[in-house]
C-alpha positions as YAML, in Angstrom:
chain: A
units: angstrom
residues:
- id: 1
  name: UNK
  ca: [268.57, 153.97, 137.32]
- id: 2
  name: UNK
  ca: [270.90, 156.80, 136.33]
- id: 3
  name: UNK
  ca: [272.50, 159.30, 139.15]
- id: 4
  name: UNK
  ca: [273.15, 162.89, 138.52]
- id: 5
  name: UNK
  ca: [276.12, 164.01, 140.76]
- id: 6
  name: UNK
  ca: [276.62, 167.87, 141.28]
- id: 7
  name: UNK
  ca: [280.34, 168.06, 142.85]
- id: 8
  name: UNK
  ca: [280.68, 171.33, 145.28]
- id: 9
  name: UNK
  ca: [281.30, 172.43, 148.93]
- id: 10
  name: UNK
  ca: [278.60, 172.53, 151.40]
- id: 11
  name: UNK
  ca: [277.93, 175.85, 153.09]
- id: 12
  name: UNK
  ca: [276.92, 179.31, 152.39]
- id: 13
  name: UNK
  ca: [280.43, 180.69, 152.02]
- id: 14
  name: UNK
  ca: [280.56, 177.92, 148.89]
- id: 15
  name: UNK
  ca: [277.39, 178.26, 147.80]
- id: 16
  name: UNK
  ca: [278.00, 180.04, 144.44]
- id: 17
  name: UNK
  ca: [281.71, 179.64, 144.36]
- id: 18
  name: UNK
  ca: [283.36, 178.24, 140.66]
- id: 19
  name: UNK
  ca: [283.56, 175.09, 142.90]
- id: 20
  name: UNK
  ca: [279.75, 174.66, 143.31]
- id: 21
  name: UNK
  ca: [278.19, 175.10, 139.41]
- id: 22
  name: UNK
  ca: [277.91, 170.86, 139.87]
- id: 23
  name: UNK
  ca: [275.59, 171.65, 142.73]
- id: 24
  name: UNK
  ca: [274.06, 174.60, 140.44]
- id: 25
  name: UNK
  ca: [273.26, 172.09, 137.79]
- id: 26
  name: UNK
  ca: [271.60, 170.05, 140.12]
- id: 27
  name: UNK
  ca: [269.64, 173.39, 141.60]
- id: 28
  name: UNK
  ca: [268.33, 173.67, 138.50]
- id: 29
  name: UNK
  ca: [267.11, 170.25, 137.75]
- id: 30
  name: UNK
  ca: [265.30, 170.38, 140.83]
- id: 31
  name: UNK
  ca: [263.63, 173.76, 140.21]
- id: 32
  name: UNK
  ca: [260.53, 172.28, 138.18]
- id: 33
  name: UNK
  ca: [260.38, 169.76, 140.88]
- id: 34
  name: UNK
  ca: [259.41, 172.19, 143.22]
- id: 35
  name: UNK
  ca: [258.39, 170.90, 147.05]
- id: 36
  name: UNK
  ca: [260.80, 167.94, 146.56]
- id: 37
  name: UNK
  ca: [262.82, 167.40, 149.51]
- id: 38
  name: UNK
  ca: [266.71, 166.04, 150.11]
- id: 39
  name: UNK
  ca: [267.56, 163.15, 152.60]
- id: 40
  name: UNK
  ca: [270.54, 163.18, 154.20]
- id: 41
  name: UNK
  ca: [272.07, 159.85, 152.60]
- id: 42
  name: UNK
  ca: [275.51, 158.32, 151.23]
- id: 43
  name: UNK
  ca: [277.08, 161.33, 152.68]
- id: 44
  name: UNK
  ca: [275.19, 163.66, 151.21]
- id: 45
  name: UNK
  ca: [272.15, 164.83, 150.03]
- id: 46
  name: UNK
  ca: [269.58, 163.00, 147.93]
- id: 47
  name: UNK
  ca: [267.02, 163.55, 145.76]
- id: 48
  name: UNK
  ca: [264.96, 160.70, 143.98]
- id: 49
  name: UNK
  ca: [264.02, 158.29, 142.35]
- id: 50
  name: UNK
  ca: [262.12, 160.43, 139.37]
- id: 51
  name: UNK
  ca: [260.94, 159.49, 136.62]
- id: 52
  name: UNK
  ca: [262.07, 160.77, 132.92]
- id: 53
  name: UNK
  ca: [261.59, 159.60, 129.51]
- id: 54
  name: UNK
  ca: [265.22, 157.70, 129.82]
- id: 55
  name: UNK
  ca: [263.92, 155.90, 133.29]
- id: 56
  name: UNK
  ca: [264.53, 156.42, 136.44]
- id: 57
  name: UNK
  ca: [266.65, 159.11, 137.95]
- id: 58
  name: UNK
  ca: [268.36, 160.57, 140.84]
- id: 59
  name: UNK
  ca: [270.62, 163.36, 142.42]
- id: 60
  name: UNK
  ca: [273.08, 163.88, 145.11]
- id: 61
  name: UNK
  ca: [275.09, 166.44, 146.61]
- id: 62
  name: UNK
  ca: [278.02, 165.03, 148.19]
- id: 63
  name: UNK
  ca: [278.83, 167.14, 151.38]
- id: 64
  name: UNK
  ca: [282.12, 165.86, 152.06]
- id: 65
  name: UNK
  ca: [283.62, 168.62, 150.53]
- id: 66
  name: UNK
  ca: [285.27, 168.78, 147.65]
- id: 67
  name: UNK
  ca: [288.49, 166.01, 147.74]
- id: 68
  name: UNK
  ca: [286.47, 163.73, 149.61]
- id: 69
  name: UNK
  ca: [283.66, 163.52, 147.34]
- id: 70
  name: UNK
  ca: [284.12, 159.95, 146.46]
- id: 71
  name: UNK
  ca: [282.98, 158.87, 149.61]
- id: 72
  name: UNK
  ca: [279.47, 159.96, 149.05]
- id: 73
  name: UNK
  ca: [279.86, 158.85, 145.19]
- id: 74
  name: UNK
  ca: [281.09, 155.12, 146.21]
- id: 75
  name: UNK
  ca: [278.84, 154.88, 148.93]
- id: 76
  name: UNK
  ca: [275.89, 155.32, 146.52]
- id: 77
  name: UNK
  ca: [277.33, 153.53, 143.93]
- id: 78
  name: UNK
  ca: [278.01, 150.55, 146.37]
- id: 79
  name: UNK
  ca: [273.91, 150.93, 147.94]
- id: 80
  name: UNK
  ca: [271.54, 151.43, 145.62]
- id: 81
  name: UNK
  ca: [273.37, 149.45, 143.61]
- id: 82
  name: UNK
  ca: [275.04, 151.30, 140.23]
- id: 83
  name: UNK
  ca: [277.62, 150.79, 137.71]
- id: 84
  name: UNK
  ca: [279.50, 153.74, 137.54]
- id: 85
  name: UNK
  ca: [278.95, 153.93, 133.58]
- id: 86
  name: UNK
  ca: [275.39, 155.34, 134.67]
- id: 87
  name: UNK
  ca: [276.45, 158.18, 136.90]
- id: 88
  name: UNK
  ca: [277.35, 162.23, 135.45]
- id: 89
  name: UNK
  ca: [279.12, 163.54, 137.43]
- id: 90
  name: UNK
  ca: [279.21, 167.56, 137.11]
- id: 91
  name: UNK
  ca: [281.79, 169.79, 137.94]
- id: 92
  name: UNK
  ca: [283.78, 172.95, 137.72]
- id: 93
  name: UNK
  ca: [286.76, 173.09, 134.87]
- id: 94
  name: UNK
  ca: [289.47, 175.38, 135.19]
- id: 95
  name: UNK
  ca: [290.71, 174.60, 131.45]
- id: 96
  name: UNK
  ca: [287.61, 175.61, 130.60]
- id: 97
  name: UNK
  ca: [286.71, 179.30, 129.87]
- id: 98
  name: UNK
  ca: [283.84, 180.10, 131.37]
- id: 99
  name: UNK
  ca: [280.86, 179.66, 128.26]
- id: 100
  name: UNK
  ca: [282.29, 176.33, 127.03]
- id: 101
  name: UNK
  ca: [281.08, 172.63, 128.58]
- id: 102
  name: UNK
  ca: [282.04, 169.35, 127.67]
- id: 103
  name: UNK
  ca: [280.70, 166.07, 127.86]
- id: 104
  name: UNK
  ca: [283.43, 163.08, 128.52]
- id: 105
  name: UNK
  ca: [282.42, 159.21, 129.06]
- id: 106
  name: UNK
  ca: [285.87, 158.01, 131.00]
- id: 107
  name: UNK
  ca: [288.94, 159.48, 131.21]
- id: 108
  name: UNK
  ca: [291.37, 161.15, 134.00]
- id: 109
  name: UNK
  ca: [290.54, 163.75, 136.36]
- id: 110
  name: UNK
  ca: [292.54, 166.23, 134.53]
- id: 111
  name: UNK
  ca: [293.98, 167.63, 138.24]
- id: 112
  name: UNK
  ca: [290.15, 167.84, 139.24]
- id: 113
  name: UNK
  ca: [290.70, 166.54, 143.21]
- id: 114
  name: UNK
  ca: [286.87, 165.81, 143.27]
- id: 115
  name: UNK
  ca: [287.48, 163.71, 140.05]
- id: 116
  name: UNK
  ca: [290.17, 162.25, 141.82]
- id: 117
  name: UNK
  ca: [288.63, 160.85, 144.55]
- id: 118
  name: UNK
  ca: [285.65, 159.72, 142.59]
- id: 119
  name: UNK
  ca: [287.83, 157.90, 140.53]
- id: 120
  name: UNK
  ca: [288.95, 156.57, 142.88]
- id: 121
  name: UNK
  ca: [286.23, 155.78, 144.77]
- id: 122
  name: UNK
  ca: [284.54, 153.92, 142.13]
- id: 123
  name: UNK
  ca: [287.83, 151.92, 140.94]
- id: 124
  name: UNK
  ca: [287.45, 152.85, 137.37]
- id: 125
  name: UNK
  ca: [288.01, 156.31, 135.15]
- id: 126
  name: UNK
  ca: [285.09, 154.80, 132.96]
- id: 127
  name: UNK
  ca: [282.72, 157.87, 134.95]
- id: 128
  name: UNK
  ca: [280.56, 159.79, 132.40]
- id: 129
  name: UNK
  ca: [280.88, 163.90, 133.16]
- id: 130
  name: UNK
  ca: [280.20, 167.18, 132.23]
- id: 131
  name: UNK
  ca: [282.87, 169.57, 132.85]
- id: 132
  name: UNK
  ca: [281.69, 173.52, 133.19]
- id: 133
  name: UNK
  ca: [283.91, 176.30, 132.13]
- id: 134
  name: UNK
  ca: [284.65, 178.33, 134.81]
- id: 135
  name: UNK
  ca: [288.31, 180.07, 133.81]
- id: 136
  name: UNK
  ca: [291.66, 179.98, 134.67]
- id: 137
  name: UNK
  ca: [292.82, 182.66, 137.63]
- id: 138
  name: UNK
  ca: [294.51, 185.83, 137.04]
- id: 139
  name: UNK
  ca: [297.40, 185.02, 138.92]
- id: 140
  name: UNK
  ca: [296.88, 184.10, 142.31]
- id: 141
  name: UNK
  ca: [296.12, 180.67, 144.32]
- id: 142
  name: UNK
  ca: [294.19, 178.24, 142.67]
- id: 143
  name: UNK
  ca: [292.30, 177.03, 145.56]
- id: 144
  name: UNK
  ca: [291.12, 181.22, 146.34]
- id: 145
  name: UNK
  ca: [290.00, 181.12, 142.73]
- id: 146
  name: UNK
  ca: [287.52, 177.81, 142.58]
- id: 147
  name: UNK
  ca: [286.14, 178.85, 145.91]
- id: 148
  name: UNK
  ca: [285.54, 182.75, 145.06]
- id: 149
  name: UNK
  ca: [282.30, 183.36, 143.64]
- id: 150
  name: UNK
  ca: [281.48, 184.65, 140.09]
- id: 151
  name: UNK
  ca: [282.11, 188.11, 139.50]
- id: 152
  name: UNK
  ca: [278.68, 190.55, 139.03]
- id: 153
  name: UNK
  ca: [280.07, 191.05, 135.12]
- id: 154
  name: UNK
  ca: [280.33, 186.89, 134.82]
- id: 155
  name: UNK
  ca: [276.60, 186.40, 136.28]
- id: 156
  name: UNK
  ca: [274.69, 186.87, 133.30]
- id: 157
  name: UNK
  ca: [277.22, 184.29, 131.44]
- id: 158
  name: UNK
  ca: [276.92, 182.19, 134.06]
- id: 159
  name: UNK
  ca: [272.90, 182.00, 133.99]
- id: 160
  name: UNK
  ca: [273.12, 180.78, 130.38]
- id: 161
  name: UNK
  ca: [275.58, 177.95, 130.96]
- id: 162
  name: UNK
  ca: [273.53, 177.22, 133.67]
- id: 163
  name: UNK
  ca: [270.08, 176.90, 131.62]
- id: 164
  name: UNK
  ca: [272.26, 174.81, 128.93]
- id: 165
  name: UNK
  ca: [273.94, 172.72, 131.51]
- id: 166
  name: UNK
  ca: [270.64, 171.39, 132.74]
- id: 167
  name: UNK
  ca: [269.49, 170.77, 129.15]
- id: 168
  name: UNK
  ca: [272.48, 168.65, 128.59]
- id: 169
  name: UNK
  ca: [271.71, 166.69, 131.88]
- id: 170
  name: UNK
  ca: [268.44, 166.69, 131.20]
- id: 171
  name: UNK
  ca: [269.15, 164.99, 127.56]
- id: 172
  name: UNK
  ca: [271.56, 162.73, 129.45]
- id: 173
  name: UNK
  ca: [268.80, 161.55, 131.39]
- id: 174
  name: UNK
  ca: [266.86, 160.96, 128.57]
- id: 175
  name: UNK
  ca: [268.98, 158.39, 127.29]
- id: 176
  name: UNK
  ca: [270.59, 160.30, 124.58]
- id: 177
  name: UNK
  ca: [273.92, 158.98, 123.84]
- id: 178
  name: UNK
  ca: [277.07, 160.47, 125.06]
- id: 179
  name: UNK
  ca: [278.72, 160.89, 121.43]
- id: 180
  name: UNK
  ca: [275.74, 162.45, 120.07]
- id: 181
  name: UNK
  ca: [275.42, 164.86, 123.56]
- id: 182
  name: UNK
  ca: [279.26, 165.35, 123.24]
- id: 183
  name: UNK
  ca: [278.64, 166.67, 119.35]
- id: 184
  name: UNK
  ca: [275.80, 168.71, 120.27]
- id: 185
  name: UNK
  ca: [276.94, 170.55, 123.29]
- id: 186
  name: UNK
  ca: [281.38, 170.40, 123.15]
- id: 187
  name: UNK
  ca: [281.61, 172.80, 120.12]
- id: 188
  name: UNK
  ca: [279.02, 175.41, 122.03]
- id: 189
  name: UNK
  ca: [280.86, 178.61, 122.96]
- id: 190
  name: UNK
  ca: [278.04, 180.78, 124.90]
- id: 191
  name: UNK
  ca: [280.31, 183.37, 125.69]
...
């Protein structure tokens, strides 16, 4: 069993803030899978199991918010039960320019608070996750940046890091290994 986790902020004033492209990626995974429906579970919501060519998979939302998300993350990890070496987590990257993703097996948060309490959460920095671009702010507060939506100019951008973000998850969950996903999708620059 593998678990895709798409880190973001419940709500539609969230919805398709830089915060929210982990629950994005997890939109789109879900769009073939049309009719499937969430349950409200390990703080959250939740998605599976399905089926792919790597075994079984499935998704949650944590709705804790943001710096609490490793309350939904540990209390998966801790049910179903699952190592956290099989979770990707997927979330927004400031250090990132928007157009650029990248694959890490372990390491720290990087400042990420969602990261933070993940790691946390799960007592170990050995978490697999895919970091999405989404640009440092123009001056300003950090926290009005992540949680301001895209601009109208950055949509189109954003659709295609979308569409390759759920082709790296989607290779993830096919068992592909994380050096090899790393190579192939690190170096891209869509932008």
């Amino acid at each position: 069993m593998r678990l895709v986790v798409g880190l973001g902020n419940p709500g539609p004033r969230y919805a398709f803030s830089r915060h929210n492209v982990g629950w994005l990626v997890v939109d789109g995974i879900l769009a073939p899978l049309e009719g499937t429906k969430a349950r409200t579970r390990y703080h959250g919501l939740f998605w599976g199991p399905f089926s792919a060519r790597g075994g079984e998979f499935s998704l949650l939302k944590p709705t804790t918010y943001m710096n609490l998300s490793g309350r939904s993350v540990g209390a998966a990890c801790r049910e179903i039960p699952l190592d956290p070496s099989r979770l990707l987590v997927v979330c927004d990257d400031i250090h990132l320019p928007l157009g650029k993703i990248r694959f890490r097996r372990r390491g720290s948060a990087g400042g990420h608070n969602g990261l933070i309490s993940v790691i946390g959460a799960v007592g170990t920095d050995e978490v697999p996750r895919l970091r999405i671009g989404v640009g440092e702010p123009r001056g300003g507060d950090l926290a009005d940046w992540v949680t301001a939506e895209f601009s109208r100019s950055e949509e189109p951008l954003l659709d295609r890091v979308l569409e390759v973000a759920v082709q790296a998850v989607e290779d993830w969950l096919g068992g592909e290994d994380m050096e090899k996903l790393a190579g192939r999708y690190n170096g891209l620059c869509l932008s």
